[in-house]
C-alpha positions in Angstrom: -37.8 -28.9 -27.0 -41.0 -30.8 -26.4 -41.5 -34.3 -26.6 -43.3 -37.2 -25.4 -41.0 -38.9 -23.6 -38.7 -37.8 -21.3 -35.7 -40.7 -22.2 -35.7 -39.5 -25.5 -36.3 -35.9 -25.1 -33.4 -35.7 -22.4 -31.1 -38.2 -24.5 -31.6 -35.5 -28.3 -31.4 -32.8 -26.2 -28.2 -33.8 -24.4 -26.5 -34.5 -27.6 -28.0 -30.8 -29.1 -26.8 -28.7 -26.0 -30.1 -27.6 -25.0 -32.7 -28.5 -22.1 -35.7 -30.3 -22.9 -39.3 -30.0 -21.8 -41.3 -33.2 -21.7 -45.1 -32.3 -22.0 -47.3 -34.6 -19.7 -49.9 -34.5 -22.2 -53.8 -36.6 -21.1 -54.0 -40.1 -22.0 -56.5 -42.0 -23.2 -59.1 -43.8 -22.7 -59.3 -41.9 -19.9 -59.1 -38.4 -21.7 -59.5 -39.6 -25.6 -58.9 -37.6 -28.6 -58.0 -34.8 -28.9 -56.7 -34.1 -25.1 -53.4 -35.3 -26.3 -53.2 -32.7 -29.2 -55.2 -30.0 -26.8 -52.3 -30.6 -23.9 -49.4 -30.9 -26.4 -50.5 -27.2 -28.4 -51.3 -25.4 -25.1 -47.7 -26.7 -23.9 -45.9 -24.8 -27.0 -48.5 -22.3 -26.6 -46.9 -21.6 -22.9 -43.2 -21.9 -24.3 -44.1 -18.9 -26.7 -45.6 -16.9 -23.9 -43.0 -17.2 -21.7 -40.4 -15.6 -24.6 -38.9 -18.9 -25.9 -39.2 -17.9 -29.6 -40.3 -20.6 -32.1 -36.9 -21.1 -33.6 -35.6 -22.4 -30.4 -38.2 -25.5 -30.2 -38.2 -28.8 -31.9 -40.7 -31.3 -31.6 -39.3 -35.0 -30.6 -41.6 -38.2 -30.7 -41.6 -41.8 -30.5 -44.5 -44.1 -31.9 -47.9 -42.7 -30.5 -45.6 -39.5 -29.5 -44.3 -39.7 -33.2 -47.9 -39.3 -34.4 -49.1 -36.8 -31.7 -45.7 -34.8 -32.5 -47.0 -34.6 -36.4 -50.5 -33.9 -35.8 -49.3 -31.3 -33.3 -47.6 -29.6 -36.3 -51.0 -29.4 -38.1 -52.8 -28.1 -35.2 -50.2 -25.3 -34.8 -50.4 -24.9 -38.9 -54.1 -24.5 -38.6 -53.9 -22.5 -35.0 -52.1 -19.8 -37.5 -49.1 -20.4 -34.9 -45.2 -20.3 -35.9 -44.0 -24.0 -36.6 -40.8 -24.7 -34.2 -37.9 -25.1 -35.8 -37.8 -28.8 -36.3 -39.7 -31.9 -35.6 -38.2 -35.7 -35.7 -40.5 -38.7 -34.7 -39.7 -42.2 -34.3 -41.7 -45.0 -35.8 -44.9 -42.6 -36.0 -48.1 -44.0 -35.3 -50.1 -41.9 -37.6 -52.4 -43.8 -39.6 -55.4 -45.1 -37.2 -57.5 -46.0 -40.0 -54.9 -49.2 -39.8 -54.1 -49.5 -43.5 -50.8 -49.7 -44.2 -49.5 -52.7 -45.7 -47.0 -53.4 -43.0 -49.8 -54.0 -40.6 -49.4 -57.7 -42.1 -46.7 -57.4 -44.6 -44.7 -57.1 -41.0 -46.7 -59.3 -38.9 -44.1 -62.3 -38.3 -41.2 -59.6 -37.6 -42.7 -57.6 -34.3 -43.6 -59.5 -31.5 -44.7 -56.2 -29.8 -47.5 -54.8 -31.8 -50.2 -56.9 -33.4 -53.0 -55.6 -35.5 -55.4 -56.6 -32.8 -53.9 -54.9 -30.5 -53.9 -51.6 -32.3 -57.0 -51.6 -33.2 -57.9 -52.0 -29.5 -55.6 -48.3 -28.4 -57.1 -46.7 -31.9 -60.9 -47.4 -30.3 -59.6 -46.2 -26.9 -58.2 -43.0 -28.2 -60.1 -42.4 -30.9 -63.6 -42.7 -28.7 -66.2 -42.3 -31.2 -64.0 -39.9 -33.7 -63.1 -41.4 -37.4 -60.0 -42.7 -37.5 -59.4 -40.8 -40.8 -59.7 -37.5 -38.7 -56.7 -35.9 -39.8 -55.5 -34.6 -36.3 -56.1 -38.4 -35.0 -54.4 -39.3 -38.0 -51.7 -37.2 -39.8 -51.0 -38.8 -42.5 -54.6 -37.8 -43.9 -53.7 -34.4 -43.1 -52.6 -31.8 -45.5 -48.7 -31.1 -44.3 -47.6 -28.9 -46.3 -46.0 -25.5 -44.5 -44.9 -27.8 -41.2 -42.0 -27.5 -39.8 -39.0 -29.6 -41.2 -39.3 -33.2 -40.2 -37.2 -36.0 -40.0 -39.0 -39.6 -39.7 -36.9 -42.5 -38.6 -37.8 -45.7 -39.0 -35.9 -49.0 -39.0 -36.6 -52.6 -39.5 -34.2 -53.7 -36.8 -35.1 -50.8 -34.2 -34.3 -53.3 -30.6 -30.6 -52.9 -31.8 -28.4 -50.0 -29.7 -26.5 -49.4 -31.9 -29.2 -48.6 -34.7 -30.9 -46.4 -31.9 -28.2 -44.5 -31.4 -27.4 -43.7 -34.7 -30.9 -42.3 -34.9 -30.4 -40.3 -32.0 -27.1 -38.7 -33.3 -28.8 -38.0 -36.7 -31.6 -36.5 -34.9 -29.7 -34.2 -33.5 -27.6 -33.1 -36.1 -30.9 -32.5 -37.7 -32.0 -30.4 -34.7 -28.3 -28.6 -34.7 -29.3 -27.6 -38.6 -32.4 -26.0 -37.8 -31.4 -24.0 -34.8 -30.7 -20.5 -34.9 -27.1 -19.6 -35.2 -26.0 -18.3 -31.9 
């Protein structure tokens, strides 16, 4: 199980019955696209050398993770590399060209993330790359043959309760795409 954070990656995990492996992938602006799609293939890349077969790996992300767990999936797709068995992301970030209608339409609702500010961690990963890069940003990406995925996203996400609900589908998602034994 690879994901981008090790809270959520240990807390899926716990409830499928398997271990996790949280990659430590390059962050920007330090190391900008695509060192975080680079780190996060060679980390599967590793799992599949070492004899963990494909089946027994699902892909868990949360907001930038979310979108770097996608456009993993179309890196491996165009790699010509097995898809794991699953993928789940959380709130994706995966449109860095910034135009989705919630960007406003959501504004008043999350004091968190402003459109400012995103704009500001797009330039600082992106560098000098189009945002419309399909590996920067998935949804532009063609994703058919990826592994089954489950998006969650909710309008209330600060409540536990909500949270763990997601967690609990997430796994039974998982649970549905792991081999039988």
């Amino acid at each position: 199980m690879a994901a981008d954070s090790v809270g959520l990656a240990a807390d899926v995990a716990r409830r499928v019955g398997v271990r996790a492996v949280s990659v430590d992938y390059r962050l920007a602006p330090e190391h900008p696209f695509p060192a975080a799609v680079d780190d996060a293939v060679a980390a599967y890349r590793a799992l599949l050398a070492d004899g963990t077969p494909s089946s027994e790996v699902a892909f868990v992300g949360e907001s930038a993770g979310g979108g770097l767990v996608v456009a993993t999936l179309v890196a491996l797709k165009e790699a010509g590399l097995p898809q794991p068995s699953s993928a789940m992301v959380f709130s994706p970030w995966a449109d860095l060209t910034l135009s989705g209608d919630s960007l406003t339409g959501k504004a008043d609702v999350d004091p968190a993330l402003t459109a400012k500010g995103l704009q500001i961690r797009a330039r600082d990963y992106l560098g000098e790359t189009d945002p419309a890069t399909p590996l920067a940003s998935p949804v532009h990406a063609g994703l058919t043959g990826l592994a089954p995925l489950l998006i969650q996203v909710g309008s209330h996400e600060i409540l536990l309760d909500d949270a763990d609900a997601a967690l609990t589908s997430a796994a039974a998602f998982t649970r549905a795409h792991w081999p039988a034994d």
